[in-house]
C-alpha positions, -999 to 999 in steps of 0.1 A, spaced: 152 607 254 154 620 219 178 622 191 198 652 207 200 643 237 212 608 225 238 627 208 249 649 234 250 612 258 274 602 230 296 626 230 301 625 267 312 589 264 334 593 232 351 618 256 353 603 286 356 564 280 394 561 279 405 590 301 404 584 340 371 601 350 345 576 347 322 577 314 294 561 336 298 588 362 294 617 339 266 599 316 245 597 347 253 633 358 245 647 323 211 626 323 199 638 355 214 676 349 194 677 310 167 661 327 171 629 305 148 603 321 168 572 333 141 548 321 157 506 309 161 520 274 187 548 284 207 528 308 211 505 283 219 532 253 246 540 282 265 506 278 259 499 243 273 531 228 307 520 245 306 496 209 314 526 191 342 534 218 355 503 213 357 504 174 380 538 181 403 517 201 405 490 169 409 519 140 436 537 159 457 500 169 447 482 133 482 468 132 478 450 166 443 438 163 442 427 130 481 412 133 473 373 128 509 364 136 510 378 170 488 352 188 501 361 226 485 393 221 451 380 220 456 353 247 471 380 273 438 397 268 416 372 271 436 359 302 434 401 312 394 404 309 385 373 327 382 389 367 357 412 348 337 389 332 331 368 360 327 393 386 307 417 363 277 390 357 280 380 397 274 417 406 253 427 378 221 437 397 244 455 430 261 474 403 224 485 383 214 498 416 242 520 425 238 537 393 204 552 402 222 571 430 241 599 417 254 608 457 279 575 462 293 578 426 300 622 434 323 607 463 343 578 446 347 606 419 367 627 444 384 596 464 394 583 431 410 618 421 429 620 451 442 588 444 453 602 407 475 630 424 497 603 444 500 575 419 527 585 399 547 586 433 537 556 443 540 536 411 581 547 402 594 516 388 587 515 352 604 491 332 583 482 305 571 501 273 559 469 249 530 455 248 549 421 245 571 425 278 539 420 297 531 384 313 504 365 314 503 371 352 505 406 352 480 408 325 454 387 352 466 412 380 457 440 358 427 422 345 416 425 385 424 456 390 398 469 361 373 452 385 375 476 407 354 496 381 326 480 389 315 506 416 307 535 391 333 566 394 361 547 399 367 545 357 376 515 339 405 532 324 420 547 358 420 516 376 433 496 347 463 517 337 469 518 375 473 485 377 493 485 348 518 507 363 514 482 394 527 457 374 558 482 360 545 493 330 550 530 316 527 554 319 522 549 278 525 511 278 498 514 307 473 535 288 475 514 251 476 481 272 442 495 291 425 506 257 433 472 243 418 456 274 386 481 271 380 461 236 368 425 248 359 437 282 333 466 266 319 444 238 311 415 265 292 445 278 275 454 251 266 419 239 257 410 273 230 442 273 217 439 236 214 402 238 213 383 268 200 407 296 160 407 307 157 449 312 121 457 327 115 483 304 77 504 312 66 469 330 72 445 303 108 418 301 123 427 272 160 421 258 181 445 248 171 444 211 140 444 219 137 478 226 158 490 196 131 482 172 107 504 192 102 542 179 133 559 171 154 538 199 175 519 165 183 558 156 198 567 187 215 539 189 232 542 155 239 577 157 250 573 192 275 550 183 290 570 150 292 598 173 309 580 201 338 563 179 342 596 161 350 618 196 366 586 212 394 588 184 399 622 191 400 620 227 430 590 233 450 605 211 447 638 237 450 616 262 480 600 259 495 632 249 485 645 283 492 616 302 531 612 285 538 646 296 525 658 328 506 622 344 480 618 361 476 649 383 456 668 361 429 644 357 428 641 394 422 679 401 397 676 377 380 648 393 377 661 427 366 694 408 334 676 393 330 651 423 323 687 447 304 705 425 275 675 416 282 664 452 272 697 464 243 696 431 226 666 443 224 672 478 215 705 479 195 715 451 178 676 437 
């Protein structure tokens, strides 16, 4: 992978991180489809770009991460990222090798977008719009719910603001508490790859870190991750725009949309 593919990566995760589509999905459809080679070093570019995602999340919400006084806030989200934690490091390896099969992750794209054009039927109740409103227990439920993530194409962000709306919340209260949740949950992720995780990259164990400090890796990841945050603020603010006003059916169209054509892509012509 070089430097402009890197970027074009990062762009597709600024983009698709916080709406309901599944960044993983379309990071390993745009590998295969540019002919990026999914070698240890790119899957983990994959997850460690999400940092600059993450930073998007902190610059647009300063006033709540950075708000001292409110300790609740922090504590529902650490109670809220728990399931994911856990659950994510039990299933680590499972998860690793769903990703190298593009076919799976084309159908739960679909099922998942016919989900989308229900939920807002199913989920009518909405009763709160605070961040503050929400209980430690529905901030567990809808810490579990983002597990459901885990199987690439079902999106962190769909399943998370789902569950929020499970638990009552407004479409808008749903979507800011999700992006909050992405913060501790994604940086786990990225620490955990950097840091902690043995990758097997061209036959040798190496961490995460490792591998930055080979050729231009520490340059892709940089610019990656400037390019990530920079699309990522664009993007939620679009998002919740879109979301407010007409909910969840358009990004369900468009995922069963994308899940056919790269289902039909990658059985008929890989």
């Amino acid at each position: 992978m070089d430097l402009i593919k890197a970027i074009f990566i990062a762009i597709i995760e600024g983009l698709t991180e916080y709406l309901p589509v599944s960044s993983t999905a379309h990071m390993i459809f745009a590998s295969s489809i540019f002919g990026i080679q999914e070698d240890e070093f790119v899957k983990m570019f994959q997850v460690s770009i999400q940092f600059g995602a993450i930073l998007a999340v902190v610059f647009l919400y300063w006033r709540k991460f950075f708000d001292l006084s409110n300790i609740k806030f922090y504590l529902k989200l650490a109670v809220a990222v728990i399931p994911a934690l856990g659950l994510g490091y039990i299933f680590d390896d499972k998860i690793e090798a769903v990703l190298g099969d593009p076919v799976p992750i084309a159908v739960v794209l679909i099922l998942g977008g016919i989900v989308l054009l229900f939920i807002d039927k199913l989920f009518k109740v909405h009763i709160i719009d605070d961040e503050k409103d929400i209980t430690y227990k529905s901030a567990i439920i809808i810490g579990f719910w983002q597990c459901l993530a885990m199987m690439p194409g079902t999106s962190r962000s769909a399943a998370s603001i789902i569950g929020g709306m499970q638990q009552k919340l407004t479409r808008k209260a749903a979507a800011e508490f999700s992006f909050f949740l992405a913060v501790p949950t994604m940086l786990a992720v990225t620490v955990y790859s950097v840091f902690l995780k043995n990758w097997n990259h061209k036959g040798v164990e190496q961490k995460g870190y490792e591998m930055l400090m080979q050729g231009d890796n520490m340059l892709m990841f940089l610019v990656g991750n400037i390019v990530a945050f920079v699309v990522a603020v664009v993007a939620i603010k679009f998002f919740i725009g879109v979301l407010t006003k007409y909910g969840f059916k358009p990004w369900g169209w468009y995922r069963i949309v994308v899940g056919i054509v790269l289902l039909i892509y990658f059985t008929q012509f890989k």
